[in-house]
PQR file with spaces between the fields and no chain letter, atoms N, CA, C, O and H, PARSE charges and radii, in Angstrom:
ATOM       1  N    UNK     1      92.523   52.740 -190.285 -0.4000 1.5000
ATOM       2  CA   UNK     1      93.611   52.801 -189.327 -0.0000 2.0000
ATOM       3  C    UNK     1      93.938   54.278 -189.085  0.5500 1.7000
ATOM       4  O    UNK     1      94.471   54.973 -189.950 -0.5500 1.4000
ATOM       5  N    UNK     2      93.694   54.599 -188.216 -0.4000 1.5000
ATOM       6  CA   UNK     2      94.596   56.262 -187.508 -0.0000 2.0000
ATOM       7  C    UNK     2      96.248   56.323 -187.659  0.5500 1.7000
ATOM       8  O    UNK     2      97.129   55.507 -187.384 -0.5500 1.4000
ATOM       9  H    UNK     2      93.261   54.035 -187.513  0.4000 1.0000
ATOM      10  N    UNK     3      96.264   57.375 -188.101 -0.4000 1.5000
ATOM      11  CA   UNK     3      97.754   58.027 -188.380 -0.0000 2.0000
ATOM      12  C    UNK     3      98.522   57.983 -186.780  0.5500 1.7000
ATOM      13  O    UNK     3      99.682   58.394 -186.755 -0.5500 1.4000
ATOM      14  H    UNK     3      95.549   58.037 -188.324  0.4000 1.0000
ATOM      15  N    UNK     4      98.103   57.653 -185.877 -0.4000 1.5000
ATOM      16  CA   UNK     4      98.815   58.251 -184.800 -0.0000 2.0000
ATOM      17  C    UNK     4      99.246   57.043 -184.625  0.5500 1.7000
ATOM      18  O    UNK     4     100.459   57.105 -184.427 -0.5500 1.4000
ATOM      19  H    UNK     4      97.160   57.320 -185.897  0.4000 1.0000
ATOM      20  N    UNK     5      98.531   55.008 -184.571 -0.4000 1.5000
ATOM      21  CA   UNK     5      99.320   54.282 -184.330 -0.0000 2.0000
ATOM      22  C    UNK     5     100.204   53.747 -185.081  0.5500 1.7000
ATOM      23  O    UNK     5     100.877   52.797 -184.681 -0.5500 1.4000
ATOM      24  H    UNK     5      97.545   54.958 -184.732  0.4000 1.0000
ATOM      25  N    UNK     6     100.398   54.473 -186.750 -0.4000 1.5000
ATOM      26  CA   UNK     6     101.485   54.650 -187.036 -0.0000 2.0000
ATOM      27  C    UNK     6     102.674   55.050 -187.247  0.5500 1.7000
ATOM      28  O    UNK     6     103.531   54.645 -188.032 -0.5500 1.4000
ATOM      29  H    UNK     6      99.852   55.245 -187.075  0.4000 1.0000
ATOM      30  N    UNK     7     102.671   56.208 -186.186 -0.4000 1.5000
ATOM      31  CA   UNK     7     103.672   57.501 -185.988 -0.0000 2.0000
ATOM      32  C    UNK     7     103.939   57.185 -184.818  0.5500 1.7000
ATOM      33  O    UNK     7     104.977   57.718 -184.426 -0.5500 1.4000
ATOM      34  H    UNK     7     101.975   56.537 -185.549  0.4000 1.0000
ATOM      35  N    UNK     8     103.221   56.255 -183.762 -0.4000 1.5000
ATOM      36  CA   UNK     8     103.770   56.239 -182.175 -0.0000 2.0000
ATOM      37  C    UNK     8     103.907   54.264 -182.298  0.5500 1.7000
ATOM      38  O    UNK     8     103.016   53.415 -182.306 -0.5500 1.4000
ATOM      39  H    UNK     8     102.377   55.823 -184.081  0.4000 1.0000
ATOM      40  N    UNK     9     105.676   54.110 -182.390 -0.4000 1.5000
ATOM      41  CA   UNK     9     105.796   53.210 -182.042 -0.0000 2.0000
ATOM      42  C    UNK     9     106.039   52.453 -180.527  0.5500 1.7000
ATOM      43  O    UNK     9     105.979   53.080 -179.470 -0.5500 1.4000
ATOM      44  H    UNK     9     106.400   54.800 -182.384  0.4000 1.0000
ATOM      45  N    UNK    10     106.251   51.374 -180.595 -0.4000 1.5000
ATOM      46  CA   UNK    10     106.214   50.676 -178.988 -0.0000 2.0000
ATOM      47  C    UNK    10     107.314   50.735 -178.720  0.5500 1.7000
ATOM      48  O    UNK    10     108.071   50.160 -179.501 -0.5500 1.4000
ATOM      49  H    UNK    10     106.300   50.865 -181.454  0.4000 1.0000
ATOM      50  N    UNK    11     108.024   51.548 -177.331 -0.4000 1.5000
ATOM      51  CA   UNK    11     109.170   51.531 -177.281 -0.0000 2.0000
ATOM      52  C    UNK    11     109.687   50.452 -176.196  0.5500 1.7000
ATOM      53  O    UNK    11     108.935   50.168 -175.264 -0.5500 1.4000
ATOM      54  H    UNK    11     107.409   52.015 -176.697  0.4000 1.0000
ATOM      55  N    UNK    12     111.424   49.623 -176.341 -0.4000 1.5000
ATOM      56  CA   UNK    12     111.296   48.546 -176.146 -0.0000 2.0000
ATOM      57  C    UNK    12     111.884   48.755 -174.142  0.5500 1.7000
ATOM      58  O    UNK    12     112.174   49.819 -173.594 -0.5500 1.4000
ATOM      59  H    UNK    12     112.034   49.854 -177.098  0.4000 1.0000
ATOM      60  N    UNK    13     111.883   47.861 -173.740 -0.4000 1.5000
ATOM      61  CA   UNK    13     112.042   47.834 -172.316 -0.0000 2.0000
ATOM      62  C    UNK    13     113.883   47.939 -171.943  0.5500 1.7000
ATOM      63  O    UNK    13     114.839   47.425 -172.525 -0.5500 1.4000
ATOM      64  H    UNK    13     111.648   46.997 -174.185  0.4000 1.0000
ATOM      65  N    UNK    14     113.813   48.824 -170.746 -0.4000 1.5000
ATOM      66  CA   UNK    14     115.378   48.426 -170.486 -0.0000 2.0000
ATOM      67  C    UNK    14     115.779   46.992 -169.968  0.5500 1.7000
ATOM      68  O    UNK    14     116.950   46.621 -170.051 -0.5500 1.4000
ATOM      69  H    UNK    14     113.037   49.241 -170.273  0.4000 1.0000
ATOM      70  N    UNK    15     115.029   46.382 -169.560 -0.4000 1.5000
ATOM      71  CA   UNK    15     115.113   45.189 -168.530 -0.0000 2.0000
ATOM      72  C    UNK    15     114.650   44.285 -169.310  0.5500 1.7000
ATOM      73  O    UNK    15     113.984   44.666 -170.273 -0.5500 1.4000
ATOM      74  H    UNK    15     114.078   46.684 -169.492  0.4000 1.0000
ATOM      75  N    UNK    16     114.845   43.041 -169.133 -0.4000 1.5000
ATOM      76  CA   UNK    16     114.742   41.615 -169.103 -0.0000 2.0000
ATOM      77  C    UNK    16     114.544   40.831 -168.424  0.5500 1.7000
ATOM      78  O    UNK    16     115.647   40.529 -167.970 -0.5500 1.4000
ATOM      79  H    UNK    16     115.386   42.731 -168.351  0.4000 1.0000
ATOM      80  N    UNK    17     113.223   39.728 -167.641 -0.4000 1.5000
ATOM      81  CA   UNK    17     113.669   38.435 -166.585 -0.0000 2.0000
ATOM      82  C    UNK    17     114.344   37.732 -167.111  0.5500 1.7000
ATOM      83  O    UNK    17     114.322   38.018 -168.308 -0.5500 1.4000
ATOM      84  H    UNK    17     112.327   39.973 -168.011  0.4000 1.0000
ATOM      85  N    UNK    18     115.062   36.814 -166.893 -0.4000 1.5000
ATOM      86  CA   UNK    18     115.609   35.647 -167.187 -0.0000 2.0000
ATOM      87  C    UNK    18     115.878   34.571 -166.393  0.5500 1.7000
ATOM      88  O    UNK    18     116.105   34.829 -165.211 -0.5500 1.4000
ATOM      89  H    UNK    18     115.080   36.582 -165.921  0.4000 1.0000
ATOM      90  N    UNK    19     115.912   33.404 -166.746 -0.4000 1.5000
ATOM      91  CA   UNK    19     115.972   31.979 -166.266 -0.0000 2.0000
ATOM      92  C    UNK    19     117.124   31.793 -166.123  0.5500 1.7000
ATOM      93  O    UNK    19     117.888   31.924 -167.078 -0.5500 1.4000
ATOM      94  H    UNK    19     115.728   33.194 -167.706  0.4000 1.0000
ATOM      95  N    UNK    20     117.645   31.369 -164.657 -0.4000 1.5000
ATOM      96  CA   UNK    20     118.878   30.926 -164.491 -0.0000 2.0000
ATOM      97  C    UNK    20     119.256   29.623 -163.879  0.5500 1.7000
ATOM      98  O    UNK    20     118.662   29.242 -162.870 -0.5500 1.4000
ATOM      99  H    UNK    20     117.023   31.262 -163.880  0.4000 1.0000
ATOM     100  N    UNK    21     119.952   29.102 -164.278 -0.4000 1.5000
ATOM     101  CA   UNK    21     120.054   27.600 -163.858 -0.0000 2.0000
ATOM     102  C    UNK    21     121.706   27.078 -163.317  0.5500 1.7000
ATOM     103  O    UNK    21     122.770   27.435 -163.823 -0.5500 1.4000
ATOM     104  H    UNK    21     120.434   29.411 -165.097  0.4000 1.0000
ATOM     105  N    UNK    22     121.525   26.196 -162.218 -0.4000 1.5000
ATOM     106  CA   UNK    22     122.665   26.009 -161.596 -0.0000 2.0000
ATOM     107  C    UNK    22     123.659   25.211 -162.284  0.5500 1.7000
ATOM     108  O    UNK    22     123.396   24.014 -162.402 -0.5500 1.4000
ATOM     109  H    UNK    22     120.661   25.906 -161.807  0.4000 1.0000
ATOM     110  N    UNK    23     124.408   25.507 -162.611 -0.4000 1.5000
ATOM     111  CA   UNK    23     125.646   23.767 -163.336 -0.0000 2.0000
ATOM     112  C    UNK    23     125.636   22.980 -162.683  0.5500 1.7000
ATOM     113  O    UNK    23     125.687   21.953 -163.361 -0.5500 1.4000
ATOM     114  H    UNK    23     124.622   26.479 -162.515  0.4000 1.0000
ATOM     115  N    UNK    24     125.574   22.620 -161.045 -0.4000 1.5000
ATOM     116  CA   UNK    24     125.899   21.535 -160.399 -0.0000 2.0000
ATOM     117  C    UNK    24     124.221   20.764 -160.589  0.5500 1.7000
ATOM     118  O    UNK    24     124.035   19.747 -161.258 -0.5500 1.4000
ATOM     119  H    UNK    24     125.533   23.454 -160.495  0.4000 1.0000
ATOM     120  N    UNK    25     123.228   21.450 -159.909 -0.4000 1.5000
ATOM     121  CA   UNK    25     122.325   20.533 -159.834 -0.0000 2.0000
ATOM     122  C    UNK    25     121.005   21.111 -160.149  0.5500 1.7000
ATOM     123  O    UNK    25     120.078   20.828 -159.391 -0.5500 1.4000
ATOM     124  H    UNK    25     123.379   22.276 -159.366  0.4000 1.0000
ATOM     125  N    UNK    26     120.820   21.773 -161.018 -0.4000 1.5000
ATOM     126  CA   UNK    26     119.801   21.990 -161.869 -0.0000 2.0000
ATOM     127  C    UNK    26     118.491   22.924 -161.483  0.5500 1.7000
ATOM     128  O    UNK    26     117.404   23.050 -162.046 -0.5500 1.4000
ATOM     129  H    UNK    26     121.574   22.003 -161.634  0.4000 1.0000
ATOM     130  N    UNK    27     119.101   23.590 -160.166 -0.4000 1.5000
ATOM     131  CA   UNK    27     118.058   24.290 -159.745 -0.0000 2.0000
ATOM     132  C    UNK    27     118.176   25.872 -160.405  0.5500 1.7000
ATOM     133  O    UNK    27     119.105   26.504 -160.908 -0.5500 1.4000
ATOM     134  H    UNK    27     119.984   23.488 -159.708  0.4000 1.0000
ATOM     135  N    UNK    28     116.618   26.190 -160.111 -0.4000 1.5000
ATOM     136  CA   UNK    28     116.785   27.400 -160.944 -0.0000 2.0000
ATOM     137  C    UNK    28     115.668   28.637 -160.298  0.5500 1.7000
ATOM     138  O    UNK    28     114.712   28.388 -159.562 -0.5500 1.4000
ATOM     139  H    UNK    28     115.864   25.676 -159.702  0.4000 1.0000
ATOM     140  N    UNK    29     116.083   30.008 -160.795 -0.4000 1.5000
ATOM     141  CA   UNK    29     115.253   31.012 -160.206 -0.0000 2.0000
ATOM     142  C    UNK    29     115.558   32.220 -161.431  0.5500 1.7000
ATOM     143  O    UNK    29     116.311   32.197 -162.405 -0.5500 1.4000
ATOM     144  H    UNK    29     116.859   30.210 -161.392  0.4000 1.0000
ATOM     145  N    UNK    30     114.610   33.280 -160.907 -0.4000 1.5000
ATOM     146  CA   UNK    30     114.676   33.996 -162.246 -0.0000 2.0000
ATOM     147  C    UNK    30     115.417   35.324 -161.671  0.5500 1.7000
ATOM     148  O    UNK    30     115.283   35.593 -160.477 -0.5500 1.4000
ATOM     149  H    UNK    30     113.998   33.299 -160.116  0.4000 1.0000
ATOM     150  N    UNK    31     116.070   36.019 -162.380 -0.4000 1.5000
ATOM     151  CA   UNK    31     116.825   37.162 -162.297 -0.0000 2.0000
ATOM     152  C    UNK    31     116.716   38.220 -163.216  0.5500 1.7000
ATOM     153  O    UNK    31     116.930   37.669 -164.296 -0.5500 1.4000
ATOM     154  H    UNK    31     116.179   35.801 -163.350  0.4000 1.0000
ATOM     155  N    UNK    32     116.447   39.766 -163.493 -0.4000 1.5000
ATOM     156  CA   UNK    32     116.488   40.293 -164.018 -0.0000 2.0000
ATOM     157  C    UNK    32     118.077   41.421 -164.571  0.5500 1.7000
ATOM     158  O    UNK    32     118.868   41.833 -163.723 -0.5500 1.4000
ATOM     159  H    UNK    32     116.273   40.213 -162.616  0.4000 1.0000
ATOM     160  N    UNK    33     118.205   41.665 -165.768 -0.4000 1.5000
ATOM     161  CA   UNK    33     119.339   42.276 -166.710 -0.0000 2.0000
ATOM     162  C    UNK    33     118.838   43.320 -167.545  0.5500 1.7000
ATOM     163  O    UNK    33     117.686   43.402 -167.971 -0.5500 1.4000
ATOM     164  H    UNK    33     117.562   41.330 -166.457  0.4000 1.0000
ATOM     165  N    UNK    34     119.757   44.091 -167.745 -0.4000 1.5000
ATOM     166  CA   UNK    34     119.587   45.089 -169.058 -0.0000 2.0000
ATOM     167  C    UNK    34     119.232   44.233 -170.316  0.5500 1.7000
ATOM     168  O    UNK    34     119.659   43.079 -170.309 -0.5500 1.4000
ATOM     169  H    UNK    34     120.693   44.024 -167.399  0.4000 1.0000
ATOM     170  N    UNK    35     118.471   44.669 -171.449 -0.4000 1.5000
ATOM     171  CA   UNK    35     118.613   44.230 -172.144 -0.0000 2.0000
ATOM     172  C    UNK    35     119.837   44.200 -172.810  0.5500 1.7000
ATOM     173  O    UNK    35     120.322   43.071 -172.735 -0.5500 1.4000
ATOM     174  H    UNK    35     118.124   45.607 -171.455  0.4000 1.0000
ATOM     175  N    UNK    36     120.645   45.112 -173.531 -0.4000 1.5000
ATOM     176  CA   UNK    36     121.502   45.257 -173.883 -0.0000 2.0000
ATOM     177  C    UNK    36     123.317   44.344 -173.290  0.5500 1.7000
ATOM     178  O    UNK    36     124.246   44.103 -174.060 -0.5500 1.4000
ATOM     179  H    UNK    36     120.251   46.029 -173.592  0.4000 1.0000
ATOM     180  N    UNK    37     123.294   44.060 -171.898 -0.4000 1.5000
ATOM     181  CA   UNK    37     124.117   43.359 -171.137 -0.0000 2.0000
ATOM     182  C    UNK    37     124.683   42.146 -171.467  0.5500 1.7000
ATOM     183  O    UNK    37     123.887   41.393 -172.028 -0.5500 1.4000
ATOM     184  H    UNK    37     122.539   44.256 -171.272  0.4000 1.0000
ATOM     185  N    UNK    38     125.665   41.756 -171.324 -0.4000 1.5000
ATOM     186  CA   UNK    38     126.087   40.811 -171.663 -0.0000 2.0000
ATOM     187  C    UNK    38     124.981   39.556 -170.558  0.5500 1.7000
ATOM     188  O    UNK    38     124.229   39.946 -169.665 -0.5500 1.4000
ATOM     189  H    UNK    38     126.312   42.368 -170.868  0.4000 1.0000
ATOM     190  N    UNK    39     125.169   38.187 -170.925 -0.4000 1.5000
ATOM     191  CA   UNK    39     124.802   37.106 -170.094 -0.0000 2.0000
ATOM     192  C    UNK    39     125.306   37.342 -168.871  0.5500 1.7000
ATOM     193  O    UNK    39     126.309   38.001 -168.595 -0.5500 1.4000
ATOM     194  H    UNK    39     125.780   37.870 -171.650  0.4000 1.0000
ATOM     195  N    UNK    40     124.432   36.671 -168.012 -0.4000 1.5000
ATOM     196  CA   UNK    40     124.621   36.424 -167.077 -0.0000 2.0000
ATOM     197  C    UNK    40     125.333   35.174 -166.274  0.5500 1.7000
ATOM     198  O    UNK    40     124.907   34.043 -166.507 -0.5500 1.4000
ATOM     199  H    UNK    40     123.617   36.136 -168.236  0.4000 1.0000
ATOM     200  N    UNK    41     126.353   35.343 -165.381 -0.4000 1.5000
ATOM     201  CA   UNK    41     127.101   33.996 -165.175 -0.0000 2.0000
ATOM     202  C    UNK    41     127.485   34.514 -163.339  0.5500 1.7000
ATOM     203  O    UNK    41     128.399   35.312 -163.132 -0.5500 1.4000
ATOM     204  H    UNK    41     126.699   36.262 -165.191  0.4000 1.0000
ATOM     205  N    UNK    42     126.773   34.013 -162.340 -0.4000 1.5000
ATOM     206  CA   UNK    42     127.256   34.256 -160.942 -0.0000 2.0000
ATOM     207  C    UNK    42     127.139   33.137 -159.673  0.5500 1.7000
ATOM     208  O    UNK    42     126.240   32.301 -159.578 -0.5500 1.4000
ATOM     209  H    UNK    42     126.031   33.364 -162.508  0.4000 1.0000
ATOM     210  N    UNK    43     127.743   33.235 -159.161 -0.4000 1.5000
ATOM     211  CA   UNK    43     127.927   32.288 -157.963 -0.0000 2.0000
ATOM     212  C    UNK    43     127.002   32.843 -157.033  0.5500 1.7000
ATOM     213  O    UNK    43     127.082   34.020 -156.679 -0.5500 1.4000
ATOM     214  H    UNK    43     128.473   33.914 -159.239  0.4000 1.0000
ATOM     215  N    UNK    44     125.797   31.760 -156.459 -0.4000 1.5000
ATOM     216  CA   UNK    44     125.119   32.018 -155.265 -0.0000 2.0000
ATOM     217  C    UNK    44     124.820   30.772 -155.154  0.5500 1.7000
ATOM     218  O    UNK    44     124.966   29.785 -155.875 -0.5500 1.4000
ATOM     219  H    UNK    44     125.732   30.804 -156.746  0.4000 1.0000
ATOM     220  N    UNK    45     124.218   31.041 -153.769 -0.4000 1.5000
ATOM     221  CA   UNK    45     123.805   29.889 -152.928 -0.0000 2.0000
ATOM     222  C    UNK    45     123.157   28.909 -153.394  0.5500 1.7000
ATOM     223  O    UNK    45     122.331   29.447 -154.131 -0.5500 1.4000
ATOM     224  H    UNK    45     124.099   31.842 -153.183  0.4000 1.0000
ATOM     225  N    UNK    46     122.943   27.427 -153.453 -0.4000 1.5000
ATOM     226  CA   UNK    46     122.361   26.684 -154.028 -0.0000 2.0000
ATOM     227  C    UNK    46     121.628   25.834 -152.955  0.5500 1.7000
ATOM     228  O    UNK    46     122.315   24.983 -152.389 -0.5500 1.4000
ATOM     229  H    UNK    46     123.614   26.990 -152.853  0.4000 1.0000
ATOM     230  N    UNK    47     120.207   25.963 -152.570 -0.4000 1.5000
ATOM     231  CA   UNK    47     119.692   25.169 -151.732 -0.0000 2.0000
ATOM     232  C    UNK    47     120.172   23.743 -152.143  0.5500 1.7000
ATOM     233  O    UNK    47     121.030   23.377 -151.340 -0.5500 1.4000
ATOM     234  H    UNK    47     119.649   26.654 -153.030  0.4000 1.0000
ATOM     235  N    UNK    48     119.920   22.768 -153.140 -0.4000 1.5000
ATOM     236  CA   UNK    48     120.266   21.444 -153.232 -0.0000 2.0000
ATOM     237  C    UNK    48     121.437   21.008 -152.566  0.5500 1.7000
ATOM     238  O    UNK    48     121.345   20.179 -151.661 -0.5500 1.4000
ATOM     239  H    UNK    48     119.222   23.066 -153.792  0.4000 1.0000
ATOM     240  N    UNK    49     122.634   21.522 -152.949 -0.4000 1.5000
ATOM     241  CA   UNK    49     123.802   20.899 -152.561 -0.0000 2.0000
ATOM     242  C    UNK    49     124.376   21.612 -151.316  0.5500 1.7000
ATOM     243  O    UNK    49     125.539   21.332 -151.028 -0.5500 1.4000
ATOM     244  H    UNK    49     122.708   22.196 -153.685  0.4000 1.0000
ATOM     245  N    UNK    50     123.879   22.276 -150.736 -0.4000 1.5000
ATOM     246  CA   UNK    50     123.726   23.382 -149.675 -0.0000 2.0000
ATOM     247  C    UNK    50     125.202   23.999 -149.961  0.5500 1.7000
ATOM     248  O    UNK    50     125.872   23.590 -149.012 -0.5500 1.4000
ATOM     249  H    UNK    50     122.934   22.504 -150.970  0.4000 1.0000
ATOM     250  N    UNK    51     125.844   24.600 -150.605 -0.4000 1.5000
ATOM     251  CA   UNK    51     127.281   25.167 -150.833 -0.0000 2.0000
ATOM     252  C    UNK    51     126.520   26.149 -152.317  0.5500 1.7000
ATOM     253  O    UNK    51     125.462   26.112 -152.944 -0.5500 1.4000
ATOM     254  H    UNK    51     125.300   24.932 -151.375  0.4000 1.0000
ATOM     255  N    UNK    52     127.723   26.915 -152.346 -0.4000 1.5000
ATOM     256  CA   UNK    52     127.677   28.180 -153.491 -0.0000 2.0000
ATOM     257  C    UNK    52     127.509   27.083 -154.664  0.5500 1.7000
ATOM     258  O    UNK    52     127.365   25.872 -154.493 -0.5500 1.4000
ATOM     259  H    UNK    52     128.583   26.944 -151.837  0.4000 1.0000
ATOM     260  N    UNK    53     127.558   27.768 -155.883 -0.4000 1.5000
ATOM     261  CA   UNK    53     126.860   26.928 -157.374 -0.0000 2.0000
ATOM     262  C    UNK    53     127.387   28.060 -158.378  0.5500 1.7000
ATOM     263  O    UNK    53     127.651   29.206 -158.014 -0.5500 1.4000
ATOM     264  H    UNK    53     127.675   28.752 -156.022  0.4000 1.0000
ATOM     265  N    UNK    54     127.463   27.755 -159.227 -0.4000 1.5000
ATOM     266  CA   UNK    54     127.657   28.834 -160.503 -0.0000 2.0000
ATOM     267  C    UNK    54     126.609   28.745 -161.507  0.5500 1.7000
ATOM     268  O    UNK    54     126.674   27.809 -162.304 -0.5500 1.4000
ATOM     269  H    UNK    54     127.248   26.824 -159.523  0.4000 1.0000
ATOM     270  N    UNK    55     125.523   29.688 -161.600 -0.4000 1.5000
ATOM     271  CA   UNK    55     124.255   29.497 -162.027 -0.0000 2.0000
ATOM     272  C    UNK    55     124.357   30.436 -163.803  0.5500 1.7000
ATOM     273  O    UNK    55     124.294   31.665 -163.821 -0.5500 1.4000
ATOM     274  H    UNK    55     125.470   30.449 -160.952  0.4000 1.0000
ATOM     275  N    UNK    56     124.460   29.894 -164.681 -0.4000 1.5000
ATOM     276  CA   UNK    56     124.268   30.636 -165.782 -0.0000 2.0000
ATOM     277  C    UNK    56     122.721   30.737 -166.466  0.5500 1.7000
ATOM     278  O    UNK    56     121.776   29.987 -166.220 -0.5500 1.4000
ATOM     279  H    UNK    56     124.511   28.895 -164.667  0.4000 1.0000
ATOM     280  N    UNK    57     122.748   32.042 -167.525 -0.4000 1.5000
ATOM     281  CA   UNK    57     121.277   32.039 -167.884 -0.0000 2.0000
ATOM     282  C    UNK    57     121.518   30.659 -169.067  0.5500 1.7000
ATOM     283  O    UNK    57     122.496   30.107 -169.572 -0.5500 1.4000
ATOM     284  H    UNK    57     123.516   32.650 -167.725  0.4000 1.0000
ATOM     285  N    UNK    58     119.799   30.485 -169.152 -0.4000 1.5000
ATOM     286  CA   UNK    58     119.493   29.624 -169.788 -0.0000 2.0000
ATOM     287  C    UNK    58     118.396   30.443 -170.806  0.5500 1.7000
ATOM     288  O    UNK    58     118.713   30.544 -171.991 -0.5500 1.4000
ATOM     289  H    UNK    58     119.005   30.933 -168.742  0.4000 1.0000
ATOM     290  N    UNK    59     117.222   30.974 -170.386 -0.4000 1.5000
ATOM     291  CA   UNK    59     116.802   31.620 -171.504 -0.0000 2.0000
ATOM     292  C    UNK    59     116.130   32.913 -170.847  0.5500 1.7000
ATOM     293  O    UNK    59     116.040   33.131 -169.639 -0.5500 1.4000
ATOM     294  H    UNK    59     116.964   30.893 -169.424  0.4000 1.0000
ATOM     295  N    UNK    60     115.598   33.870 -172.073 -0.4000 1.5000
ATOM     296  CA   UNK    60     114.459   34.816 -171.548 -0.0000 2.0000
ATOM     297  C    UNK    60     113.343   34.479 -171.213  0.5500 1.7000
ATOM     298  O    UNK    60     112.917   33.390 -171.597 -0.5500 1.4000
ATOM     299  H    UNK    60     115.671   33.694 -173.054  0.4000 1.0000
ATOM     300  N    UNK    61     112.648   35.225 -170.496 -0.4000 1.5000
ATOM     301  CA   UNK    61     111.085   34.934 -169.953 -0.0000 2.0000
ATOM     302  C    UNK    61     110.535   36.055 -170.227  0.5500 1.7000
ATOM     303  O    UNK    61     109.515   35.853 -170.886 -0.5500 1.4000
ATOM     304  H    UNK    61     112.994   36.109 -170.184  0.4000 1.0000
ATOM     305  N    UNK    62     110.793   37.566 -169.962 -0.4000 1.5000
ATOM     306  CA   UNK    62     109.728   38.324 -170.489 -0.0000 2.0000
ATOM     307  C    UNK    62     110.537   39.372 -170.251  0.5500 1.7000
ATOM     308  O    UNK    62     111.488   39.314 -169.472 -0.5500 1.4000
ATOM     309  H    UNK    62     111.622   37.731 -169.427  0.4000 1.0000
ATOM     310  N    UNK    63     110.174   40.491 -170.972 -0.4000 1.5000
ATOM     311  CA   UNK    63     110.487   42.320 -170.536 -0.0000 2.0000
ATOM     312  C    UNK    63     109.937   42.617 -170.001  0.5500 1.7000
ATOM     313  O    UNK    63     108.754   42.276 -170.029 -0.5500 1.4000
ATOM     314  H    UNK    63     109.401   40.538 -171.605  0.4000 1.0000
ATOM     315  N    UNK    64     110.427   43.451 -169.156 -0.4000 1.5000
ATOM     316  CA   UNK    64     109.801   44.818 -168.434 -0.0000 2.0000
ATOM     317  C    UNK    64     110.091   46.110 -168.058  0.5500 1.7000
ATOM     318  O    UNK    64     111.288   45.973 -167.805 -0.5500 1.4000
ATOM     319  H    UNK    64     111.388   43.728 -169.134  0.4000 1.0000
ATOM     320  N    UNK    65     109.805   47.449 -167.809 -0.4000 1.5000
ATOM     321  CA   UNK    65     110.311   48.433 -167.770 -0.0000 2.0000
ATOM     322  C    UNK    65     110.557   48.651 -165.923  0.5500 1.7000
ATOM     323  O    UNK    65     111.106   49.663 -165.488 -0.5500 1.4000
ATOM     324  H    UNK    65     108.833   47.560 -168.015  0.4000 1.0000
């Protein structure tokens, strides 16, 4: 093993995707956050019920920088 990939670690991402899902009717799309940020909780449009929705996260999907 080389000394260097133990002296150069992986540094971690500012960002996050995440899965967000509607309370009323279950639709969902992905949104990106800081890692560090609190959850996510916002009102947008909801194709199903055609009116606004309050969509909270449900889980992570991946990092990225």
């Amino acid at each position: 093993m080389f000394l260097t990939n133990i002296l150069l670690k992986k540094t971690k991402s500012k960002f996050i995707m995440v899965l967000m899902e509607s309370v009323v009717s279950g639709h969902k799309f992905t949104a990106r956050r800081e890692r560090l940020g609190d959850k996510l909780e916002l009102l947008r449009f909801d194709p199903y019920i055609q009116n606004e929705s309050l969509y909270k996260e449900r889980k992570k999907i991946r990092s990225f920088k």
